[in-house]
N, C-alpha and C positions, 0 to 999 in steps of 0.2 A: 450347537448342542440345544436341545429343546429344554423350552425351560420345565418343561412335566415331567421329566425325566431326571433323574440324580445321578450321579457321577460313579463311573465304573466301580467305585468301590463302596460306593451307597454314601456319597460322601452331605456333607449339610451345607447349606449358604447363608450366611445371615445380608437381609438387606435391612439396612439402616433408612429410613426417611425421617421427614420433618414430623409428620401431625400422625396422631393416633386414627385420627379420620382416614389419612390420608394412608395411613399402613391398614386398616380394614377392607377397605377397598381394592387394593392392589394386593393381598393380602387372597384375595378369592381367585386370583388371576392365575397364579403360579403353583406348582404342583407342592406334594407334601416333600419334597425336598428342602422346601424354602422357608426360613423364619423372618415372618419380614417383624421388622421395631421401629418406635419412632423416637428421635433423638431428642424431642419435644421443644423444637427449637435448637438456639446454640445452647453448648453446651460450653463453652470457656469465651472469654470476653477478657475487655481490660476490665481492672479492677473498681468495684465504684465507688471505692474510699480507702484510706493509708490502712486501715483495719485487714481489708481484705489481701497488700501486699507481701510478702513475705520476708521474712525477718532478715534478710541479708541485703537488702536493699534501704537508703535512706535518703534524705535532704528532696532536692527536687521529684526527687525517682517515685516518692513513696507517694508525695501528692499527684503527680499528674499520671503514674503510671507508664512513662515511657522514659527511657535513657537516653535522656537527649545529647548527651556528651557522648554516648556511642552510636554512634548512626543510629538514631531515632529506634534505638529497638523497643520493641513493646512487652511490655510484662502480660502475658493471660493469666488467666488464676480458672478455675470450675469454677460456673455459678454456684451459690450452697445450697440451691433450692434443685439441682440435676446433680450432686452426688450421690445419689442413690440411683439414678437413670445410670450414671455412669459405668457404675457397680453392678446393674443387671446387663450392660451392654458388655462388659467385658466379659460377663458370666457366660453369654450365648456367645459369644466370640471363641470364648475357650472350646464350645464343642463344635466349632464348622469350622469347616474345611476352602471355604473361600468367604469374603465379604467382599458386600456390593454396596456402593455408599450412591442411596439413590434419591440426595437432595435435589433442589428445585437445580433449573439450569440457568441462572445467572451467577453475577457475579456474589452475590449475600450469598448464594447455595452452594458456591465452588468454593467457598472462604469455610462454610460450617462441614461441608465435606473434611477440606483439608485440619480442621479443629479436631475432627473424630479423626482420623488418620494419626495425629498427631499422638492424641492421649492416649487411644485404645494401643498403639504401638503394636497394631497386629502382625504375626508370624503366618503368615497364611496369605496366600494372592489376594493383590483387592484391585478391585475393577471400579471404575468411575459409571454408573449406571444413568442415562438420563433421556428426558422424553417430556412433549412440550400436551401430553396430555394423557389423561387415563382411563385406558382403553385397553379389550385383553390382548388386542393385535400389536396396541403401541408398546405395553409392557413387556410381553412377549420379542416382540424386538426389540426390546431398551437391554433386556438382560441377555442376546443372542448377539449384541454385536456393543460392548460396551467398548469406553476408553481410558483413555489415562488422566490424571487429575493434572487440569490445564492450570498451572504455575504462575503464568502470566495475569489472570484472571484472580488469583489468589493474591499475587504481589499488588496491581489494583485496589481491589476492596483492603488489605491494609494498612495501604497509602491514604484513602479516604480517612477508615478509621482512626487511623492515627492526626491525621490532619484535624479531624473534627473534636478529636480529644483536647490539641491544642488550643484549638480557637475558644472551645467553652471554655473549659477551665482555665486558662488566661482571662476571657474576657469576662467571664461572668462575675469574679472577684470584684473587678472595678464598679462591675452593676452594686453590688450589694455594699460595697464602700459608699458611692456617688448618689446612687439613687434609692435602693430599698434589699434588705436580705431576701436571700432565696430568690433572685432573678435569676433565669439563665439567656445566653448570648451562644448562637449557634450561626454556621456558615450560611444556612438558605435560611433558618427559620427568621432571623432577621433581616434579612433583607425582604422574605415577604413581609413581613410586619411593615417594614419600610416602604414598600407599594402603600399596601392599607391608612398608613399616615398620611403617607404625599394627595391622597384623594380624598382624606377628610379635609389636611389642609386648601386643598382648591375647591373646598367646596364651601369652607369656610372663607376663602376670598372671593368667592363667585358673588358676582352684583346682578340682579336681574333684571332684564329689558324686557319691556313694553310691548308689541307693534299688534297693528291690527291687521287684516287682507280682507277678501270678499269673499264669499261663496255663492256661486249659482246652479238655483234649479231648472235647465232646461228643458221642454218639450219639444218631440216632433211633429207633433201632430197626427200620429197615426196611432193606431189600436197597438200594444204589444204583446209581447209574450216571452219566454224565458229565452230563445231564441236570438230576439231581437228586441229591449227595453224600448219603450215610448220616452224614455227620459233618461238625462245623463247628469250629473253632481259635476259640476269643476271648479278650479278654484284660480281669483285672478293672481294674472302671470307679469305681466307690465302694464303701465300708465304710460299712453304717448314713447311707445318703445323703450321706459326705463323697468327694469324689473324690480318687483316688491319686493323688499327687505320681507327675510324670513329668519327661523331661528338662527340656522346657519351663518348668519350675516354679522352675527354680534358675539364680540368677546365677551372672557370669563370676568372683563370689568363693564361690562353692559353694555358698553358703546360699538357703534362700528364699525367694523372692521374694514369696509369699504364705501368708497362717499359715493360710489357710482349708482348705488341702489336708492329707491326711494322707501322711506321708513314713514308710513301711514301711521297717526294716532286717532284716537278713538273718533274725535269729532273731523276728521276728516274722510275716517274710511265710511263715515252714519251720511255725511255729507257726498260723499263718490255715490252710495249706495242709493242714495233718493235720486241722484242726477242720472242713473241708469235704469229708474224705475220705469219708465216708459218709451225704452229703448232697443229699437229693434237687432237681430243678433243674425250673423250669420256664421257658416263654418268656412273658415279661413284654409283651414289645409288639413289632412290626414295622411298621417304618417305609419305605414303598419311595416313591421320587420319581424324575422321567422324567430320563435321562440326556444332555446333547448336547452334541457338541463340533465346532464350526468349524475349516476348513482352516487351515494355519499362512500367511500372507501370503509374496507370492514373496520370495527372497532378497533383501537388498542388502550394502553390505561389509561390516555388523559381524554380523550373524545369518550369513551364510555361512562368517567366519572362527572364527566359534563352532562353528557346526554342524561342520564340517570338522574341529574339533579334538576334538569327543563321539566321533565317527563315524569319521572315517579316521586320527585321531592327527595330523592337522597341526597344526603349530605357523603362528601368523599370518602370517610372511614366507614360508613355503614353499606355504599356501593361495593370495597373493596372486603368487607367481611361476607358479606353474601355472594359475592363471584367465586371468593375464597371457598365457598361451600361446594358449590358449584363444581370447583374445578377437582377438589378433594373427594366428590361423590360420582365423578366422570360423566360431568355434562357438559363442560367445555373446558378450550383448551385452555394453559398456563393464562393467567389473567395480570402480569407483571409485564409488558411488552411494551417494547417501540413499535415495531412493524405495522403494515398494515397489508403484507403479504398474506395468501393463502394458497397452499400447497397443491398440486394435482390431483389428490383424493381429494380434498375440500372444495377444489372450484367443482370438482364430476358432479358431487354433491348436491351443490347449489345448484347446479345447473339443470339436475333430474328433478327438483326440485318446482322448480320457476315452471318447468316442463308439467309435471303433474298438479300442479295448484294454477297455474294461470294460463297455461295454454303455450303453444311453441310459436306465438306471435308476439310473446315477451321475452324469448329470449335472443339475444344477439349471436349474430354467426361462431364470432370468437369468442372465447375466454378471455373476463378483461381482469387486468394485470394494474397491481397498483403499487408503485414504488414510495418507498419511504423518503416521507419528508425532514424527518426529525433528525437532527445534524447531531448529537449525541447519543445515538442511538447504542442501545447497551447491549442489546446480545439480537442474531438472526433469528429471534424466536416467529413466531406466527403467529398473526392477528388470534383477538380472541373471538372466537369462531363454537359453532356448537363440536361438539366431540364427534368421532367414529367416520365410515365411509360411509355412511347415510343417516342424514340429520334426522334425529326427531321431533315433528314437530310439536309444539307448547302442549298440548292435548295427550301426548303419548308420553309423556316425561313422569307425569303419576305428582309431581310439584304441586306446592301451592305457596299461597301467600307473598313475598317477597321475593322470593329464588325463581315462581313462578314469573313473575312478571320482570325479573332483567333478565334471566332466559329467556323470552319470549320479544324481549326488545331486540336482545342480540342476534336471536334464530331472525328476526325479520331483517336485522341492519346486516346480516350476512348473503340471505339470499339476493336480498334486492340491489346488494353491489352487483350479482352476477345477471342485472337485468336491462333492459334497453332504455333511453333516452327516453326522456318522456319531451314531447313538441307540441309545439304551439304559434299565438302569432301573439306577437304585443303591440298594440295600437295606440298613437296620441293623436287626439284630436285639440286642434287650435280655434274658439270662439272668440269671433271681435264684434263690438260695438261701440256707438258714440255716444256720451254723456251730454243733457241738455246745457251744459255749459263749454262743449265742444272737444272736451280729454275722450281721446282712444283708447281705450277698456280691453284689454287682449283676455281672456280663459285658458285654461289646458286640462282636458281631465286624461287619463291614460288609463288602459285596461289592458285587460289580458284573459285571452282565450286557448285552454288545453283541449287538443286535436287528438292527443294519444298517452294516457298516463304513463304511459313504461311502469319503472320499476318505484313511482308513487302509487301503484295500487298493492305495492307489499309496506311500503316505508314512506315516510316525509321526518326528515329531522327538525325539533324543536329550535326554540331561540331565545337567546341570553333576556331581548327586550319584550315584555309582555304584551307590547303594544305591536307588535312587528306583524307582519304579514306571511303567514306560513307558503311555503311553495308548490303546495297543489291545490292554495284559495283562485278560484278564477274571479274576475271583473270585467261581466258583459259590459260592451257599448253599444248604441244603437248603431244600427247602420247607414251611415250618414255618407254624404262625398258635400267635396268641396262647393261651396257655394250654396249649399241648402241651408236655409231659412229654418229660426229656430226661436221658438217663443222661450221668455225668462219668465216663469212662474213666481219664483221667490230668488232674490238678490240679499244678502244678510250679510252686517258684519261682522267681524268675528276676532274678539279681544283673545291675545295670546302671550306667554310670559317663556323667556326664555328659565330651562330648569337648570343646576348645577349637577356636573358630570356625577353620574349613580355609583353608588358604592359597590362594589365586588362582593360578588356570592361568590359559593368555593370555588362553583362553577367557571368563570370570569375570571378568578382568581389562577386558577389550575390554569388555564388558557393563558393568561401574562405571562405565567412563569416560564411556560413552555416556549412562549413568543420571542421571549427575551434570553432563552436557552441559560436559563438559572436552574441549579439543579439536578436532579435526575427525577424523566416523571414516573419512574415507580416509588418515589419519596412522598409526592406531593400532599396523598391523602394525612402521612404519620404529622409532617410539617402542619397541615391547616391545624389538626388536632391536638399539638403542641402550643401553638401561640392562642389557640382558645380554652386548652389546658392552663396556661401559664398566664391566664388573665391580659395578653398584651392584646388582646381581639373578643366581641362578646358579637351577639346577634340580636338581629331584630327582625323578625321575619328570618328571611331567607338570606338578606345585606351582612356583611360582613363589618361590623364597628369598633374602630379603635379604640381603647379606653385613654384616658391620661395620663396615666402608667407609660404606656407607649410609647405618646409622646416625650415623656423625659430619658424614655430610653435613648428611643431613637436621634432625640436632638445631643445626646451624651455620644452616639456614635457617628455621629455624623460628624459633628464638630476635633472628636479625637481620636477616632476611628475610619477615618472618610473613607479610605479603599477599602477596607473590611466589608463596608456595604453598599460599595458603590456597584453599578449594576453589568458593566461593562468588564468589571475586576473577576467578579464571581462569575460572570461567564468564562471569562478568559481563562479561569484557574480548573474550572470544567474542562476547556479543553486540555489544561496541560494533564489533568489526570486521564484523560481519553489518547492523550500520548503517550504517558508511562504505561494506561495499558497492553497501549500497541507495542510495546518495546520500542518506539522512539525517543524517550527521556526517561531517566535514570531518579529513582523513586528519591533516596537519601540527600545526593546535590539539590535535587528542587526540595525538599522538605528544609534542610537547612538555610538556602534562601528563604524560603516564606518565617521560617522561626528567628534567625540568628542577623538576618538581612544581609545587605552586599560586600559589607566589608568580609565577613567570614566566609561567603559563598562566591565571590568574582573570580578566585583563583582557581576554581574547580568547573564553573559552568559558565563561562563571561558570557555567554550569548543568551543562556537559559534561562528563564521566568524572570526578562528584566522589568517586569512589572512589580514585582513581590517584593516585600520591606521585611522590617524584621519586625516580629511579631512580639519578641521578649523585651524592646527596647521599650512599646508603644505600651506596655502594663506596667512596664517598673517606672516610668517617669510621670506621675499620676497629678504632679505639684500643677498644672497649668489649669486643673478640673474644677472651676468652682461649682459645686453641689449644688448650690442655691439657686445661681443661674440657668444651669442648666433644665430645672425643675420648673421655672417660672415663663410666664407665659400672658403677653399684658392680651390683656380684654379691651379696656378701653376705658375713656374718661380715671382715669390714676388706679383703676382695679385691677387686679392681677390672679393669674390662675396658678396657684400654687401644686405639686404632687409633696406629699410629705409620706413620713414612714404609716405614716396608718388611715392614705386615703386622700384625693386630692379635697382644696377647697377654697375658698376666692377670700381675698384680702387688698383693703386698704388702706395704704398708710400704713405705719413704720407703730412692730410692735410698742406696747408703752406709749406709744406716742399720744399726743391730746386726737379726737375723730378717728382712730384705727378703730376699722373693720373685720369681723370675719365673720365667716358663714362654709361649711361641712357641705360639698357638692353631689348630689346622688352618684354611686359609683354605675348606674347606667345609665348616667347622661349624656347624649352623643355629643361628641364636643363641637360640632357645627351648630347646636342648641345652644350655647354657652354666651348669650349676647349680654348687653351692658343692661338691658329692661331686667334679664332674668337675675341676673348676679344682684341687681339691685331688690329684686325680691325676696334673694336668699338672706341679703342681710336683714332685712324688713323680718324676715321668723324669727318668731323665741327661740330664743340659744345660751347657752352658758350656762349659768347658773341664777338663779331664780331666789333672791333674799326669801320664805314665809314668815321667819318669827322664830319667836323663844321656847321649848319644851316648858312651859310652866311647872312641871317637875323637877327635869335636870336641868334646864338651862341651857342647854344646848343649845346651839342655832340651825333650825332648822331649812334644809336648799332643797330647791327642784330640781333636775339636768336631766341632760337627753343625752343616754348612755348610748354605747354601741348596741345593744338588744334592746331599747326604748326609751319613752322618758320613766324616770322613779325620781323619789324620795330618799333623801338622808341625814341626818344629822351629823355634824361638824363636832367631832370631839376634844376635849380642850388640850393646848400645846403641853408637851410631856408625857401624854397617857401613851402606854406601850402598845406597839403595833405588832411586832411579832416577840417569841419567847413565852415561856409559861404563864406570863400575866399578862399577853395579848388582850387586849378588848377591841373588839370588831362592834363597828358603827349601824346600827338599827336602819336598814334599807328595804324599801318596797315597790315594784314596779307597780305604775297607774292603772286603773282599768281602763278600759277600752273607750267607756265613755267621758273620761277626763283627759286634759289639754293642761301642758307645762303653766299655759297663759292665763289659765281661767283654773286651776287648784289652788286650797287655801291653806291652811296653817291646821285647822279642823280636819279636812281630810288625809293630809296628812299622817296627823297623831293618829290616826283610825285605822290608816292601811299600814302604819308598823305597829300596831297593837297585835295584828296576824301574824301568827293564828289563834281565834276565838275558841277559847271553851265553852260549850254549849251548854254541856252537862253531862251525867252521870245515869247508865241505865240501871236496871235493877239488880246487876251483880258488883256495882260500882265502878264501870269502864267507863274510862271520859271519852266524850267525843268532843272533836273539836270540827270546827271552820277554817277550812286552810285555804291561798290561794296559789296554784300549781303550774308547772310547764306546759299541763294542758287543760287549763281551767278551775276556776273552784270546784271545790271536794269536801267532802264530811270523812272524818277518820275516829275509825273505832280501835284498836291493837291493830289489827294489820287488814281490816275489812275497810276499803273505801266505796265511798257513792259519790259521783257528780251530783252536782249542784245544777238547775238551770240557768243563774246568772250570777255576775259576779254580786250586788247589792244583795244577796242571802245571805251571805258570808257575815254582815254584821244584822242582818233581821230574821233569821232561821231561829225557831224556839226549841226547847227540848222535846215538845210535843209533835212538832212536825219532823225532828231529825230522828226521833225514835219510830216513827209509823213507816219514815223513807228506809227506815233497816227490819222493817217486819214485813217489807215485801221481799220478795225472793229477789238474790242479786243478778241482775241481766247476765246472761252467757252470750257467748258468742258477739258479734258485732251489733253497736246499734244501730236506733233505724237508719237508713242511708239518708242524709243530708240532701236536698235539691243541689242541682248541679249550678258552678259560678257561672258558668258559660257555654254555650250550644255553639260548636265549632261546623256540622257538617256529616259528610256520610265520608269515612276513610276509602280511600280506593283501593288497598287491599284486602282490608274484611268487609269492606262493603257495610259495615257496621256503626251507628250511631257515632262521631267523638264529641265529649263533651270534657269540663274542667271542672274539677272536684277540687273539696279544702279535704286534705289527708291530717292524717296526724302529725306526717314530717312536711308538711306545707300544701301548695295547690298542684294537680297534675294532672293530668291529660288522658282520658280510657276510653276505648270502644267495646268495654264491656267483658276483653278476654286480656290486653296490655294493658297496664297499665306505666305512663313514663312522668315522672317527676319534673316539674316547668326548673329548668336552670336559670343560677343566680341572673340572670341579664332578662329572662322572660317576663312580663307582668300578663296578670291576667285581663285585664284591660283594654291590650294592643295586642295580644296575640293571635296571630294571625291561622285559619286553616291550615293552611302550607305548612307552618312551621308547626304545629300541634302532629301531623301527618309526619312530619320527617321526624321527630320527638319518637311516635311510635316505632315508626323504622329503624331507628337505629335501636331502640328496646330490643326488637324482634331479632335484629341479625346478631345483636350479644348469645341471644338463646338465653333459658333460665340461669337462675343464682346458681351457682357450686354451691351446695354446701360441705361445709369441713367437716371429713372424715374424723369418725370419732375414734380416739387412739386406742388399742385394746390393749389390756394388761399387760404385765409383762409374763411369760410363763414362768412358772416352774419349773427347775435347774429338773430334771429325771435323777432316779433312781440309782442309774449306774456310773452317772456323773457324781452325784451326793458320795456313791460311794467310794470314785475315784479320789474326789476331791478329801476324805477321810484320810488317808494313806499317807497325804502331806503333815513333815511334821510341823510342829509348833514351830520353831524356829522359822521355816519356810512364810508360814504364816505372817509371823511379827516383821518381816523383813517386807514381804509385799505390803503388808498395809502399810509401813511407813514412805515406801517405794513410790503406794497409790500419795499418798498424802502429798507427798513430795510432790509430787506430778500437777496435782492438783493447785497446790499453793503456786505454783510454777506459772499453771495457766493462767489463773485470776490476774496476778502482776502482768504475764504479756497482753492479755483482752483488756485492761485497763489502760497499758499504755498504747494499745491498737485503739481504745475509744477515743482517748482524746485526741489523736490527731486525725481520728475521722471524723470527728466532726468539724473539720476544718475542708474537708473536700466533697461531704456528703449530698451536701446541698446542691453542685455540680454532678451527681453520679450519673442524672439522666439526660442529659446535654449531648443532644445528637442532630448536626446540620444545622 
């Protein structure tokens, strides 16, 4: 049936999809027989607190949402933000004559399919509609040959969800008992958090070594040219056939790792290096072998949120919001994939492509064919690829800014998979010579020469290490043969430190996860942005850093949680749900193993998931957990790193004790920073509280402290005076200026800065002005006209004469003048435009003059880096602007012939509904009362996903 066409009796179709974007689009494709809607998302879920379960339900059921006494069934409930979607979906439902439920085609899209099947409970055919790109031919056939809604695919995604409902809400309680409220504990997102610790801590144990080597400048002696260099760099290789200790040679405790190598220090490699200063060199041997290197395979989600993050600086969520556009505006395909397949329209594609942009000496005879590596791969979808049966290239797309440039990455990493082998030769040349004290001095330098770019003159992939060598950098060497004589120009030695292994970008990160087959990697990007949501991860730069939060989590899970995050367990439990979705195991017997453990589940599945324990046992026996311990964390020489409820911080010695210690640790301090010099610095700053003296008024004792928003002033009010109730007195407090120090304020300035706010004076209708100091600086206040001030020291030297002339000038509109910028970052690479760092009013941020993006809590303006100011803006960009909130409009007015219907009721009718409504009413408040308290016992877990 054509989809332009309507049904013999002119019947209607409603197609249901995800995104409003995504129904516009498709939306132009299909004739006006069609309604297409967007479901805006799911539409029912579990519930995300006892609030939103239903009155017939209670005890465990209401907290966690699922029934776990009857085969794990799960309660959904409507979100309350899509009951009104709900409502217009049923409404168009009622006038068609068939629906077409045409979610994404995985497993989340087959799950929110079967959700609308479920609720809308349609009486009218419905067709499972789906297509791994949007295009009017792919559309067009997505509704001419649709299917059935695949069961198994449904029972899959929710066995996860329910799994994953368990593990947070189980585990995350014990967080906020043990370690701090509002934590949450998820199946992947902890376990990547638990990478990210394992590599601060080796890098916190990493000791670093020494060693030195040589470097030599050779000549040949002859004229050169790009061709053929006059000169070759190598560096030495062995002493008297032993070979020089290099980084490689030494552990993560400095020493080495093998005795066979020789480990040169400073004054011996200065010493090698003079004894071969006047030392003739010849070429020992030359070794050249044929060089070739294969296209990179086309994109899927975890190589493109890599690639995107080497190359354009995105961070994983802001890569997958812009692809998201992308694939919603039909320029490329589904962007949620394993594969790295591309379909027979796709390769023609490329292939006409390679043919018209580079000539038909890049292209290869065959079609090449790239099989899936990824062992969990979730659905047969197709790499992401550009859309349609002939790519458009970056220029034709009419794009810009951000969507332009990972289009433009992808159009290239797709063509040039379908292009030929780029060859070459790779050469090592071996230099020896004799030292005047008679050591054999061996050289090696190696180079590399490209004969035929292939498919590096559409593409070369970036790389995790900044320092790495890209694959289509060539390295002439002269042309040398064995036994030619070779002058040493300069011999140098050359001091080197071994570094500790680098912290994970999301980049490297996405990469682990996928190595280690933890996961699902269309998860990865919600994951990174979860545990840098949930503070268990900050940034610096582009590095991914663990806070000390973290670590108490993760040493609380590890210690009593070990298989929860052990990394072998989560994979292994990946696979067993990649077998319930095959219909090889049975969702309920494994679910009750991993909840209830063996003893409840042996008699049902003895062979099934004998890895899994019982997950309710490991929450309710809590008595072995000491809090404290787990939190602490020794530094060194008796100092300890403590996490506590509002922040970590170092301590020594036992509270009360005679020499205890303490000191408040910055919350973005990397904890491989955290050495015994610095702790001992932390205690060395003013801290506590600070004696100045007596109010010579009241008598009060007046203290300095360094609150959480700064240090201030306060007075100590005497034992007894009431604190709350109607004869509360609250204690005369003022934050310092700018220019004052906890260590160096006196008793004077004090009394002065709670004296604020100053009365100035009175103008000439008798309005006071006063002196105030404010959230965003001193201020002069007249009734409700304010003026800033230029500094805080006016506030007490401002006369009446100068506060009355500052309000006889007209008051500034609009912004003032703009501030110099804190910091010159660079030229953005997608506007090509200025970035620098501004003080805002809500703090310092980052603009190229059209974005502006706000530095997050872990950024200082100090260290921050290009890179990361660039990916700051990118992810601004791929948000798109603010929503603002629809303003509500009135309610209307009842009409005319309802007024008058409603006249007709008698009085009685009347006196009964209003008591009816009352009723009704009193009714509700008692059950949302008793639905709040016990949501707030689950709420804090509501967003607890993986």
């Amino acid at each position: 049936m054509s989809p332009t066409s309507e049904t013999a009796q002119g019947g209607r179709r409603l197609v249901i999809v995800e995104s409003p974007a995504k129904a516009k689009t498709i939306k132009g494709y299909l004739g006006p027989g069609y309604v297409v809607e967007a479901s805006v998302g799911h539409i029912r879920d579990l519930p995300n607190g006892a609030a939103e379960v239903p009155e017939k339900y209670t005890g465990e059921v209401r907290r966690l949402g699922v029934d776990v006494e009857h085969d794990f069934q799960p309660i959904y409930v409507v979100n309350a933000d899509k009951k009104a979607q709900v409502r217009k979906l049923k409404e168009l439902l009622a006038e068609s004559d068939e629906l077409f439920l045409a979610t994404d085609e995985d497993r989340e899209g087959e799950a929110i399919a079967w959700h609308l099947q479920e609720v809308l409970k349609p009486k009218v055919p419905v067709h499972r509609m789906v297509f791994h790109e949007i295009t009017k031919d792919a559309i067009r056939d997505a509704v001419a040959n649709p299917r059935e809604l695949n069961q198994r695919m449904v029972d899959a995604q929710e066995t996860r969800r329910i799994l994953d409902r368990l593990y947070g809400y189980e585990v995350s309680p014990v967080l906020w008992k043990k370690v701090m409220p509002k934590l949450s504990a998820g199946r992947v997102q902890s376990v990547a958090t638990r990478l990210v610790v394992e590599r601060e801590r080796e890098r916190i144990a990493f000791r670093s070594a020494e060693y030195w080597d040589l470097t030599g400048t050779f000549s040949t002696g002859r004229a050169g040219d790009p061709s053929d260099p006059s000169t070759l760099v190598a560096r030495l290789n062995t002493v008297d056939g032993k070979r020089v200790a290099q980084g490689r040679d030494f552990g993560a405790n400095g020493r080495l790792k093998n005795a066979e190598v020789l480990h040169l220090d400073e004054a011996n490699a200065r010493a090698l290096a003079a004894a071969l200063a006047d030392s003739s060199f010849a070429v020992r041997s030359v070794e050249s072998k044929p060089y070739r290197r294969s296209p990179y395979a086309p994109f899927r989600t975890t190589t493109l949120q890599q690639e995107a993050s080497r190359k354009l600086g995105f961070g994983a969520k802001a890569t997958m919001q812009v692809a998201q556009k992308l694939y919603e505006n039909g320029f490329i395909t589904y962007m949620r994939t394993d594969s790295t397949t591309l379909s027979e329209t796709a390769v023609a594609a490329a292939r006409a492509q390679v043919t018209q942009l580079y000539g038909a000496d890049y292209l290869p005879e065959k079609a090449r064919v790239y099989a899936g590596k990824v062992k969990n791969a979730q659905e047969a979808h197709e790499a992401i690829r550009p859309s349609g049966d002939r790519f458009r290239t970056p220029a034709e797309t009419g794009l810009t800014g951000d969507q332009f440039r990972l289009y433009e990455l992808i159009w290239k990493r797709t063509v040039a998979s379908q292009m030929k082998d780029a060859t070459g030769n790779s050469v090592t040349v071996r230099i020896g010579g004799t030292a005047r004290d008679g050591r054999d001095a061996e050289f090696t330098a190696s180079g590399k020469t490209i004969t035929f770019h292939g498919f590096m003159k559409a593409y070369v992939e970036g790389a995790d290490d900044p320092n790495a060598e890209l694959d289509d950098r060539e390295r002439r060497l002269p042309q040398v043969a064995e036994g030619d004589a070779l002058a040493a120009d300069e011999i140098t030695a050359d001091g080197h430190a071994t570094k500790p292994p680098a912290r994970y970008t999301e980049a490297s990160l996405v990469k682990e996860l996928e190595e280690r087959e933890i996961g699902r990697p269309s998860t990865y990007a919600s994951i990174i942005g979860t545990i840098l949501d949930r503070g268990y991860v900050f940034k610096k730069g582009t590095a991914l850093v663990p806070s000390f939060l973290s670590f108490a989590v993760v040493n609380l899970l590890e210690k009593h949680f070990g298989r929860l995050v052990d990394y072998d367990f989560t994979a292994k439990m990946e696979d067993d749900l990649d077998r319930i979705a095959r219909g090889e195991a049975q969702a309920v017997p494994w679910l009750k193993r991993f909840y209830f453990g063996s003893e409840e589940a042996s008699d049902i599945v003895p062979a099934d998931g004998d890895h899994l324990g019982g997950l309710k046992e490991l929450v309710t026996d809590l008595g072995a957990i000491d809090a404290r311990e787990i939190s602490s964390f020794p530094v060194g020489e008796g100092i300890v790193l403590r996490v506590g409820r509002y922040g970590p911080y170092v301590e020594r010695g036992e509270k009360d004790a005679e020499g205890h210690q303490r000191a408040d640790v910055p919350d973005d301090l990397a904890p491989d920073e955290l050495t015994v010099a610095y702790a001992e610095e932390l205690f060395a700053k003013p801290s506590g509280e600070f004696q100045l003296g007596a109010d010579p008024v009241s008598g009060n004792q007046i203290v300095a402290k360094d609150g959480r928003y700064g240090p201030y002033v306060t007075e100590v009010l005497p034992e007894g005076t009431p604190k709350t109730g109607k004869n509360a007195v609250k204690p005369r407090t003022a934050s310092l200026f700018k220019s004052m120090s906890l260590d160096t304020v006196t008793l004077d300035d004090a009394l002065k800065l709670m004296s604020l706010p100053r009365v100035v004076g009175t103008d000439a209708e008798g309005v006071e002005i006063t002196a105030q100091n404010g959230r965003y600086g001193p201020y002069l206040k007249k009734g409700t006209d304010s003026r800033s001030l230029e500094s805080e020291e006016q506030l007490f030297t401002i006369t009446l004469d100068e506060a009355l002339a500052i309000y006889a000038q007209p008051k500034a509109r609009g912004r003032a003048a703009a501030k110099p910028p804190l910091k010159e970052l660079g030229t953005d690479p997608v506007s090509e435009r200025p970035v620098v760092v501004k003080d805002g009013r809500f703090g310092p941020y980052v603009t190229d003059g059209e974005t502006n993006a706000t530095l997050r809590r872990d950024d200082d303006v100090e260290t921050i880096t290009p890179e990361r100011g660039y990916e700051l803006l990118a992810e601004k960009r791929a948000k798109g602007p603010a929503k603002k909130a629809a303003k509500k409009a009135p309610a209307k007015k009842a009409t005319t012939a309802k007024k008058a219907t409603a006249a007709k009721k008698t009085a009685v009718k009347k006196t009964a509904a209003a008591k009816t409504t009352t009723a009704k009413k009193t009714a509700a408040k008692k059950t949302t009362t008793a639905k709040s308290a016990a949501a707030k016992k689950t709420a804090a877990a509501a967003s607890v996903e993986e």
